[in-house]
N, C-alpha and C positions, 0 to 999 in steps of 0.2 A: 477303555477302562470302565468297569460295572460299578454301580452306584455303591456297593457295598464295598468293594477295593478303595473308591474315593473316601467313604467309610474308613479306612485303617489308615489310607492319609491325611487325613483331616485330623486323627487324634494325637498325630505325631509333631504338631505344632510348635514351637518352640515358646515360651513364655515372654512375658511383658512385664520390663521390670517395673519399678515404682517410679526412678526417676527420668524412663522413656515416657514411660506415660504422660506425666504430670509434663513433658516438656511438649508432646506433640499435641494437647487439649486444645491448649490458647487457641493455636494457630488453623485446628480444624472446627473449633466452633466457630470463630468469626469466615471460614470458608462457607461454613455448611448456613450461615445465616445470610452470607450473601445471595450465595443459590438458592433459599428458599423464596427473598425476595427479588429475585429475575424471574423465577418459576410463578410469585402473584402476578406479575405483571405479563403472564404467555398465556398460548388459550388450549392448555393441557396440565391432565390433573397428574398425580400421583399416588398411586399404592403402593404401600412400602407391606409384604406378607412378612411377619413372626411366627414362621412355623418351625416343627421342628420337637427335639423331644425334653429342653430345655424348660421348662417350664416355671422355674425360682428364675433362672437369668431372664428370659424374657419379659418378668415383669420387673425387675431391675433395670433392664435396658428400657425399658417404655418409660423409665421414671428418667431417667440419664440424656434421654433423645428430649422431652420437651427439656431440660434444665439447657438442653445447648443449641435447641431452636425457638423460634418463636411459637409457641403453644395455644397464640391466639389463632394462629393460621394451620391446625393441625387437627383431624379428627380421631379417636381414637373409636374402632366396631369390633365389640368380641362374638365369636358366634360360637359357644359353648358356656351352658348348654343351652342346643336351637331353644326358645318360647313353643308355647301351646300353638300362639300364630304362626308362627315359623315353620311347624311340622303339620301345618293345614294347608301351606302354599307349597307348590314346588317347590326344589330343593337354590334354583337359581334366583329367586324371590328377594332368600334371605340377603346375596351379595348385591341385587338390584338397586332397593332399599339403599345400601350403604355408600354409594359410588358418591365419590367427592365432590362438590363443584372445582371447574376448570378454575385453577391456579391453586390447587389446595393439597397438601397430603393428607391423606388417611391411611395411619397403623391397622392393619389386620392381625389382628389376634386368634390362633387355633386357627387357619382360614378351612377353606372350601377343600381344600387337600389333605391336612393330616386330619381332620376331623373324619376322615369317608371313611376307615377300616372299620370305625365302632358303629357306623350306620350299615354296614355292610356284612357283618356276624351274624351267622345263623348258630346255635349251636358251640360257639364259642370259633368255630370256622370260616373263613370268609369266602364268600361267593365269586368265583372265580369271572364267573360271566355277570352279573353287576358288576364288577371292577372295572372289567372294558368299558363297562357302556360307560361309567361313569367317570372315567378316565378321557374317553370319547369327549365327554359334555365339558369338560374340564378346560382342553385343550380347545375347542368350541368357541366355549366362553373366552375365554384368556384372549383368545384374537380377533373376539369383536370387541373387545377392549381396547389392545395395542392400536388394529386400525382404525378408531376413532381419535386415536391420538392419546391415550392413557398409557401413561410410562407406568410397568409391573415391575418392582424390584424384589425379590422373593429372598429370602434368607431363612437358611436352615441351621438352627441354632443344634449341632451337634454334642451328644453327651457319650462317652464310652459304659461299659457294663458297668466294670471298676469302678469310675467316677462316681454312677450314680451308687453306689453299693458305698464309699467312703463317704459321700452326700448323707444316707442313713446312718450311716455311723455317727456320724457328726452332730448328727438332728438327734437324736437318742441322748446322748450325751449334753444336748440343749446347748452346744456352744455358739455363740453370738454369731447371727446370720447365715446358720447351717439347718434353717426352714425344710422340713424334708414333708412334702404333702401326698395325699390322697393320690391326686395324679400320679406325680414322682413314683409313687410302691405300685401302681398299675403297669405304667411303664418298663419297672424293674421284673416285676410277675410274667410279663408277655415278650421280654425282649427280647431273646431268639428270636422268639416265633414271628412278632411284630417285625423285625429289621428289615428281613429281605421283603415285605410288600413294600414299607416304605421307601428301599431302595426302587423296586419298581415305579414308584409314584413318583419319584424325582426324575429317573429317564425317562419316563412317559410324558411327564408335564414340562420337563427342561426343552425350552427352544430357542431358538435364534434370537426372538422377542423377546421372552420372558425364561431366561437362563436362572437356573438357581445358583445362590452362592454357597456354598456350607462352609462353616466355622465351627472351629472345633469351641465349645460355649464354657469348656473345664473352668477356664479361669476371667474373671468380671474384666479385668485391664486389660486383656486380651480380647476379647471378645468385644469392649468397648470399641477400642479402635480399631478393629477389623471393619465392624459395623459402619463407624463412622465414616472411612474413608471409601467401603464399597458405595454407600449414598453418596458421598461426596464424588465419586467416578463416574457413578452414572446422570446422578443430574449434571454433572457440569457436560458431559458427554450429550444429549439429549438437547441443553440450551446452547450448547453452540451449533449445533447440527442445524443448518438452514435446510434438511431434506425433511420431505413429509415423512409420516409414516409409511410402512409398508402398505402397497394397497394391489389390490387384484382382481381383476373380473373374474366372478366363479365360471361365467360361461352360460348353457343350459343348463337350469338342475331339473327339468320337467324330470319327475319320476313317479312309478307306479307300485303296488303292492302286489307281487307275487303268491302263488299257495302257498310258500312255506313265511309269507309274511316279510319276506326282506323285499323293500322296495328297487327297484330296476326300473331299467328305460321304455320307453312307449307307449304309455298313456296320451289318447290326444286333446290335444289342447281346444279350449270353448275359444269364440270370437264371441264381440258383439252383433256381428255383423249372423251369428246362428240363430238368435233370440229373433222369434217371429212374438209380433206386437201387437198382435190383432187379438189375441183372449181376452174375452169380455164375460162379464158376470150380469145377470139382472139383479134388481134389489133381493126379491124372495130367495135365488140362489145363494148370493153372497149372505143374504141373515140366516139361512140355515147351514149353508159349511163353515161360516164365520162362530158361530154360538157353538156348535159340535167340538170346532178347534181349540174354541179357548177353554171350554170344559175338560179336556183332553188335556190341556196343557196342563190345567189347575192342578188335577189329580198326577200326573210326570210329573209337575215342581214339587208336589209335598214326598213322591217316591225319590226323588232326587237329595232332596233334604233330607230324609229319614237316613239313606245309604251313604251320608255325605260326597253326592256328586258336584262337582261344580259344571257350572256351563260357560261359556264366552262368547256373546254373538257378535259379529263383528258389521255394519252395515256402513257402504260407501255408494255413490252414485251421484249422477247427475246434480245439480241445483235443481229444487223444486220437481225431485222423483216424488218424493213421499216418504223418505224417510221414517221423518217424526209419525206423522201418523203411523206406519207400519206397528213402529218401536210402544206405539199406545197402546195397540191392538194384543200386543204382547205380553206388556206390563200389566195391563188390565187382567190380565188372569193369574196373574201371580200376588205372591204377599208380600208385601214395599216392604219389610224389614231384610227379605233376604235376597235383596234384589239392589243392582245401581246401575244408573244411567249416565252414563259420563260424556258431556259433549264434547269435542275436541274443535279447538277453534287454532289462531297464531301461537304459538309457543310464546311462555313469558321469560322475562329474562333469565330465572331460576331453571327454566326450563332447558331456556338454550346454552345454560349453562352443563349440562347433564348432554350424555350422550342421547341419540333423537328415542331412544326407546325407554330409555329412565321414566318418563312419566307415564308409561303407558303399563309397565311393570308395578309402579305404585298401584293401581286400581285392580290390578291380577285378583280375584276373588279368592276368599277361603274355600276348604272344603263344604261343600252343603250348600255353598251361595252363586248368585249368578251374578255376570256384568256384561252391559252391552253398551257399546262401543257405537255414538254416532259421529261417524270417521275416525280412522285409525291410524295406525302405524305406515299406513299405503300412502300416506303425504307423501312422504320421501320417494316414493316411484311413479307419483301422480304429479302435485303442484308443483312440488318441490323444484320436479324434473322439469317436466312445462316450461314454468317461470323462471327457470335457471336460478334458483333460492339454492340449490347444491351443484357442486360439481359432478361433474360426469362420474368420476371415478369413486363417487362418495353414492350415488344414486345408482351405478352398477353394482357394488359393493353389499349394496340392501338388501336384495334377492336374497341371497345365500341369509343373510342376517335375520332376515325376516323369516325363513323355512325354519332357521333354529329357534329363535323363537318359539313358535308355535309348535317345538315335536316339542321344547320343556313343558308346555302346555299339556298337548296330547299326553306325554310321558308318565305325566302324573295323574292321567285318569280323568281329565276335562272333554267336556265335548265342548269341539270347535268350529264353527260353525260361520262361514264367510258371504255375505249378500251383496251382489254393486245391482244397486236399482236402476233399470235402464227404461229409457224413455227417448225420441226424436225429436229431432230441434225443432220441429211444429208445436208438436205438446208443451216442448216445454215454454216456448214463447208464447204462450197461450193459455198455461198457469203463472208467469210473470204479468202479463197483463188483469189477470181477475184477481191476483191478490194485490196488487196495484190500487184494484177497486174497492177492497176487503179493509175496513178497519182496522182490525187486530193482524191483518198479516201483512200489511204496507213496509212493517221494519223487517222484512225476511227479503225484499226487493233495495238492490244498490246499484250503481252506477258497474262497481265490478263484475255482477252476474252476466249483466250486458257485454262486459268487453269478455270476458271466458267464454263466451258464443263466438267468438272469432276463430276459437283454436280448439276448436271441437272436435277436426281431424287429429289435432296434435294429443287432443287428451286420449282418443279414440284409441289411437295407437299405442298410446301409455297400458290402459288397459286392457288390449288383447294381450301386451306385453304381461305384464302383471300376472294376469292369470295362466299363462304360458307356464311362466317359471315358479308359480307359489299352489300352483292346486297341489293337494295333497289327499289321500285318502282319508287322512288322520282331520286335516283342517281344509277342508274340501271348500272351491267356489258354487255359486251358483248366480245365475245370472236370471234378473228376476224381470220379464216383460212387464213396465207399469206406467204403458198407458193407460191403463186402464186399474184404477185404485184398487176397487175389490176386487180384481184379480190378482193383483199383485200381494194383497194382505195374507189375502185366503193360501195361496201360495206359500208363502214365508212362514202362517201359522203351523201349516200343514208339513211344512219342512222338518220347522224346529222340533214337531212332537216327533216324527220320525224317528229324526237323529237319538231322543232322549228314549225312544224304545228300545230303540235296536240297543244302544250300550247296556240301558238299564238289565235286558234280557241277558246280554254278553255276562256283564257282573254274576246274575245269578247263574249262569251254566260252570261260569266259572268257583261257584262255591259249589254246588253239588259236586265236579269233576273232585273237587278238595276233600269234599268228606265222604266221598266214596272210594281214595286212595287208603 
């Protein structure tokens, strides 16, 4: 059955009378309060989506849902209409942001779904190919959700033509909670035309996981408890279930970029073990390509900023590669207001309360600004992995997680840009020892640095892996020889301006192609 057929059954609903209602309240609030607090005490959130073309009900029902749950334990995110920030970050930003901590529900309001048709009109027409992709991103998204363990409950608060058409009548006439808004007379203005993408939008995004419910929204007692008892099915369904979530190795996703730009198979994959170590710089080389680069870069950041480009540099490697310094050598030529430096150390408990990529989404830059990353999101296929901090199937899982990630990135016009600074267990016991001897760099040496020289083969492994499965064209690796400092800076400087030409160029060919049509 097509989503529009379930459409004509959903409006055929039968009503709810006064004294059904008031008798089946009692007994499903004190349900739906039980299962809220089972659900504080598990280590999985809840999104409860209010999509849908309802718009007077659903804010009725959001008033109705805290009166019958605890509202201390409940967040409520509207995402219309997006903020000026909101529409400077990718579009997956805005829902990152919003994610509940584990044992909490959060109301989505207009979510990620019925919002896209009005993001997606050209001409009053919707772009048939943006719809895929972003349907694509949708479904995506939703199942790095479910497999971390986020129960999606999605409900589609259904209104018939009719309805909405007696809705204005009503409103006109200003009778007592027959509110008929702005939205409401859009909705009615586009309905044909709007119905069947939305019916598109619910079998594309309906799945095994994250199934939509629809409810016919005509009448408030009706739709209350409709409401009321699909939550109350699925949480009570969810907290008894002693199985995990669904989870799956993606497998290989090594992939490459073909002529016509769709990525395919074959690309080959870097080792560590390809990175020859031996480039050395003298001082006079390194102070002249060193000074060239960061001039270079100065004038790409302020072109970057003018075009609103963002950048994201991501840097991981060794202990005592050289990170930080690298990351100076970089920042040094840009403007500290449109710039951040985010270290990533153990997750805090807020943290580890959010799925592993929640905080890492938090720092996502706006348009026009950069953020670089010293260590990243590659915990989870590194440490994590290593020291058994996750499970197998939680750190198999990441790969595929991690590539999505990074094309929302790419997607939106970010240059992505990946560095693992590599260095030999000679060197690096060898810069353990002189900052040992170093004043100010005694507190960067621990007893752990020591014991992760144990498992140097194990880490080794982790990141030939790594790079296997996450180079991309879009967020491409590089594997950066640093034994030797100034070659390794000069290097990375030399990278970054690259990468900010080549786009910065891309963009402009891309405008003249535009106004030569």
């Amino acid at each position: 059955m097509s989503a529009e057929d379930v459409f004509e059954v959903v409006e055929q609903e039968s009503k709810v009378s006064r004294e059904e209602h008031d008798a089946a309240v009692p007994e499903l609030r004190v349900a739906l309060l039980n299962a809220q607090c089972d659900l504080g005490n598990s280590d999985h959130s809840v999104i409860v989506v209010l999509g849908g073309l309802d718009f007077q009900g659903r804010d009725e029902l959001l008033n109705t849902l805290h009166e019958w749950m605890d509202a201390r334990f409940m967040d409520v995110e509207s995402f219309v209409p997006p903020t000026a920030e909101d529409e400077a970050h990718p579009i997956a930003w805005r829902v990152w942001r919003r994610m509940p901590l584990r044992g909490r529900v959060a109301l989505f309001l207009s979510d990620w779904t019925t919002t896209m048709l009005a993001d997606l009109q050209e001409d009053g027409e919707v772009d048939a190919e943006a719809f895929t992709r972003r349907v694509e991103a949708i479904r995506r998204l939703e199942k790095l959700m479910t497999a971390d363990g986020t129960q999606l409950i999605k409900i589609w608060l259904h209104l018939s033509k009719s309805e909405l058409k007696k809705r204005r009548k009503k409103g006109r006439k200003k009778q007592a909670g027959a509110s008929f808004g702005d939205e409401d007379q859009a909705v009615l203005d586009e309905y044909e035309k709007g119905l069947p993408w939305f019916g598109r939008i619910i079998e594309a995004t309906g799945t095994a996981d994250s199934p939509w419910h629809l409810i016919d929204s005509a009448q408030k007692r009706h739709r209350e408890l409709a409401v009321g008892r699909v939550l109350l099915r699925e949480l009570e369904a969810r907290l008894a279930s002693a199985d995990s979530p669904p989870v799956t190795d993606s497998g290989p996703v090594l992939m490459a970029v073909g002529a016509d730009g769709q990525e395919t198979s074959g690309r080959q994959p870097k080792t560590l073990a390809d990175v020859d170590l031996t480039p050395r710089l003298d001082e006079e080389e390194y102070d002249e390509r060193r000074k060239a680069a960061q001039a270079r870069l100065s004038q790409l950041g302020l072109e970057a900023r003018e075009q609103g480009l963002s950048t994201v540099l991501a840097f991981e490697g060794w202990d005592a590669a050289g990170k930080g310094g690298t990351i100076r050598r970089i920042t040094s030529a840009w403007d500290a207001r449109y710039y951040r430096v985010i270290p990533i150390a153990a997750p805090t408990d807020e943290e580890r309360a959010h799925h592993y990529l929640w905080r890492f989404w938090r720092h996502v830059p706006r348009d026009g600004h950069s953020t670089i990353y010293d260590r990243t999101w590659y915990g989870r296929v590194l440490v994590e992995r290593v020291e058994g901090f996750a499970e197998e199937a939680a750190w198999r899982r990441a790969y595929d997680e991690i590539v999505q990630f990074e094309r929302q990135l790419s997607d939106h016009g970010m240059v992505v840009q990946k560095f693992w600074l590599h260095i030999d267990p000679d060197e690096q016991l060898a810069r353990f020892k002189a900052r040992e001897k170093t004043l100010y760099k005694k507190y960067k040496i621990t007893a752990e640095d020591y014991r992760n020289r144990e498992r140097w083969d194990e880490y080794a492994a982790a990141v030939d892996e790594m790079v296997a499965r996450t180079d991309r064209p879009s967020a491409p690796w590089h594997l950066v020889a640093s034994n030797d400092k100034r070659s390794a800076r000069v290097q990375v400087l030399e990278t970054v301006c690259q990468a900010l030409e080549e786009r910065l160029a891309a963009r402009q060919a891309s405008k003249k192609r535009k106004r030569s049509r």
